[in-house]
N, C-alpha and C positions, 0 to 999 in steps of 0.2 A: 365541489370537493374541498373537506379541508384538510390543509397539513398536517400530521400532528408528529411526523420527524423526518430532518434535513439530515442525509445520509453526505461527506461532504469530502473529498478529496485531498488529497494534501500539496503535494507537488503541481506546479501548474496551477493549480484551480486556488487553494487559499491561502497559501503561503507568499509569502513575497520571496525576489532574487534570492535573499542569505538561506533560504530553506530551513528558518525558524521561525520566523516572527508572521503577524499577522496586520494588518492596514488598522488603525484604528473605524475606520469604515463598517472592516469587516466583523471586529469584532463588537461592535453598538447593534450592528443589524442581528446577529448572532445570539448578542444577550438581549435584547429585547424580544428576539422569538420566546427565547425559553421562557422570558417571564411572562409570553403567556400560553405555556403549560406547551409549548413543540418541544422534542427530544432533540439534540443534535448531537450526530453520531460522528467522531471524525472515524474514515474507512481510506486505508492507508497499504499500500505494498513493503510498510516500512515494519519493523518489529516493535512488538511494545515499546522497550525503554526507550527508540528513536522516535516515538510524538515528542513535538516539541511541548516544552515546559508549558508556553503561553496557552496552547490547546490544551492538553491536559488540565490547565489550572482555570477554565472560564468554568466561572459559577453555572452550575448544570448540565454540565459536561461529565455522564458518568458511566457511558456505554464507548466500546471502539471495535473496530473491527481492521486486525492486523494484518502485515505477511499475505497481503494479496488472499485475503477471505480462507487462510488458514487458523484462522482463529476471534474468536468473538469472547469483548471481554465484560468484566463487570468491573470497573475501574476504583469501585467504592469497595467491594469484598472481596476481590481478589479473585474471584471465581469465573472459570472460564465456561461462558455459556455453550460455544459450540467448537468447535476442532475439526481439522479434517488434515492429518498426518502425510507424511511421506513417506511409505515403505521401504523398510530401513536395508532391504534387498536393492534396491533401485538407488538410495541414498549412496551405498558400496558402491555400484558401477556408475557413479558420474564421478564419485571423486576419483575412483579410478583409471577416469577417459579425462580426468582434467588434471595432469600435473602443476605442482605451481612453478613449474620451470617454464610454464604455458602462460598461464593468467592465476588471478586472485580467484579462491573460493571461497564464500562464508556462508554458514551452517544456523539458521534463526531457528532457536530449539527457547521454548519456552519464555518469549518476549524478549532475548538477547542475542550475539550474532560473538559463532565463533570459531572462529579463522587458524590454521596451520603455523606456527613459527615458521615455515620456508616460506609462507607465504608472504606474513607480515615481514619479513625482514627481505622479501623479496618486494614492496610496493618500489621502492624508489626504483626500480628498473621496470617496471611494466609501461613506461610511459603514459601514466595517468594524466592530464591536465592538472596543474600546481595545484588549483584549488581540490581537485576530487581526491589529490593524495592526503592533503592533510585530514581533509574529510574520514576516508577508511582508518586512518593513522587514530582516531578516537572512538571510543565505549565499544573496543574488539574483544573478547576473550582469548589470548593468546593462549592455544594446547600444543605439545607435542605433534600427536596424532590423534587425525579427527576422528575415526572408526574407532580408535579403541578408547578414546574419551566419550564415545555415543554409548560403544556396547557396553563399556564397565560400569556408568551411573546409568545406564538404560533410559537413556534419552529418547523423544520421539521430535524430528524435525518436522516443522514447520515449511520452511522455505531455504531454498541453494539461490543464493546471489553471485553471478558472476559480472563485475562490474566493467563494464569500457573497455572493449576487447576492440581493435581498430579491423579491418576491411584487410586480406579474407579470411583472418581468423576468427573472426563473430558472423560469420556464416557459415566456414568448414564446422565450428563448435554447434551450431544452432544442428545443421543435418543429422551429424554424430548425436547429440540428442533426441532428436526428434526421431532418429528410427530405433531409441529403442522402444518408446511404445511405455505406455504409463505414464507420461507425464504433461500435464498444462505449460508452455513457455509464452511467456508474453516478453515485452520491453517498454519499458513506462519512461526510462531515459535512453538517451540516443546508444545503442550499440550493448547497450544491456540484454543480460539474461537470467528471466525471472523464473526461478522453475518450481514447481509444487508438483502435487499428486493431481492427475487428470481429475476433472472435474471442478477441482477445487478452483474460486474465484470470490470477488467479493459478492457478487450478488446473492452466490447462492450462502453464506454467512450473514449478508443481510436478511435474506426471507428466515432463515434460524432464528435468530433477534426480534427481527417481528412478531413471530409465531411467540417466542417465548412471553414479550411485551405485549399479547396480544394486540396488534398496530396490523390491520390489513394493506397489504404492500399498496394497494390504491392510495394509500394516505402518504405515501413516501415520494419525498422529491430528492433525487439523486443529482449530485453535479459532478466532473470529472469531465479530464479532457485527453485522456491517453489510451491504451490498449485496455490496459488490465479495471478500464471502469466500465467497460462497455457491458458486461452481465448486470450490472450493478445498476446500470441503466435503463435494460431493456426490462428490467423485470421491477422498476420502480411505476406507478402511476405517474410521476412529472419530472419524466429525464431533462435534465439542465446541461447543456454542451457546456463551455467555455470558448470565445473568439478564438483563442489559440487554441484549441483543440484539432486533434488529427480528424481529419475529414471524416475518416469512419464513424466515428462517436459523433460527430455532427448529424451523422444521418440518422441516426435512433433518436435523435433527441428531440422534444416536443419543444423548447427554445433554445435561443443560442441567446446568449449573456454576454457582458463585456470578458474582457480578458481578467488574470490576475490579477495582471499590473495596473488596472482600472477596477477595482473593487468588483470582479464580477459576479461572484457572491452574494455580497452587501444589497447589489442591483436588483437580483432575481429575489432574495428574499423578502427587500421592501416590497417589490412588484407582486411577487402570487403570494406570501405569507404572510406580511403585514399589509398589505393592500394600501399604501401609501402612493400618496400622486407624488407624479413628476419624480 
């Protein structure tokens, strides 16, 4: 079997601690796939504009897949290969079961993420961790009101981020979601909630991509090491765990790779892709 695209995680898997940059490791092994002629797609639970610059800007880098396989892009034209929305009925009753006198909610509509004024001006009390506040504190679109900034430019969301909700509010919120039925929730970082339209996930926005690239998924090596890669995994020809990866994802995966923090990436692609010793 050969490669001919590295579908590729971001969080955990190719990013380093600052959750922007990349290993110089990683990114020699990356650019010498593509130059000879592998696709590398970064597939990410994050919204377009949050790929980091570094990814976005590797020479041959010109497919992604966002928002937890809500959307598949062409990164050269603009054009969004595939979508899979959240009904804007379902959209109404979460922000309505989640006040932001509760927690933070953000709305990823169209590659951007955008958040309530009560909200944002409520971060510094949700007790975030120093770093995760400054974090949401950048590239927010501050609205009034999120429904009627949806319905008046007739927006269609993507993905409901509720970030870092502490024990037992990020389980009382998790049940409240989950019974109302219609929706996918995973958690890619600790105490997170990722919620899209059921069905939707990366994998099935990657087989889109392929289909459209005609690339039969047998030719695709998937890496990821959290919930929301596991479709993304199971429906690739060469699932690639990460050492930190949550067990589950370990068990679909046909190898387990070093960690992040050890170029694990870099490792599996010299190994099955470029077929480099040692």
């Amino acid at each position: 079997m050969a490669i001919k695209l590295i579908a590729v995680d971001m969080d955990g898997t190719l990013l380093l601690d600052d959750h922007t940059s990349v290993s110089e490791r990683n990114v020699r092994a990356l650019c010498k796939a593509m130059e000879q002629g592998v696709l590398v797609v970064p597939a990410s639970g994050r919204m377009l504009t949050f790929l980091p610059e570094q990814v976005r800007n590797l020479p041959g880098v010109r497919y992604a897949v966002t928002s937890n396989g809500a959307a598949a892009h062409d990164l050269e034209t603009g054009e969004k290969i595939y979508t899979d929305y959240l009904p804007l009925d379902l959209v109404e009753k979460i922000v309505a079961a989640v006040p932001a006198s509760v927690t933070m909610l953000e709305v990823y509509v169209d590659g951007k993420s955008y958040t309530s004024r009560e909200c944002y001006e409520n971060i510094p009390n949700y007790r975030f961790p120093p770093e995760y506040g400054v974090f949401l504190l950048r590239k927010r679109t501050v609205v009034d009101d999120i429904m009627k900034h949806l319905r008046e430019n007739k927006l269609q969301v993507e993905k409901i981020n509720l970030p870092h909700q502490a024990e037992p509010l990020h389980t009382e919120l998790w049940n409240q979601l989950e019974a109302m039925g219609g929706l996918a929730l995973v958690s890619s970082q600790p105490n997170n909630i990722e919620i899209n339209a059921a069905g939707t996930n990366k994998g099935a926005a990657l087989v889109a991509l392929c289909k459209h690239l005609g690339i039969p998924m047998e030719d695709v090596m998937a890496l990821g090491d959290s919930w929301n890669d596991l479709d993304m995994l199971r429906l690739s020809g060469f699932p690639v765990a990460m050492a930190n990866a949550e067990e589950r994802v370990k068990k679909v995966a046909r190898v387990v790779t070093a960690s992040y923090l050890e170029d694990g990436v870099a490792q599996a692609v010299e190994k099955y892709v470029l077929h480099e010793e040692g």
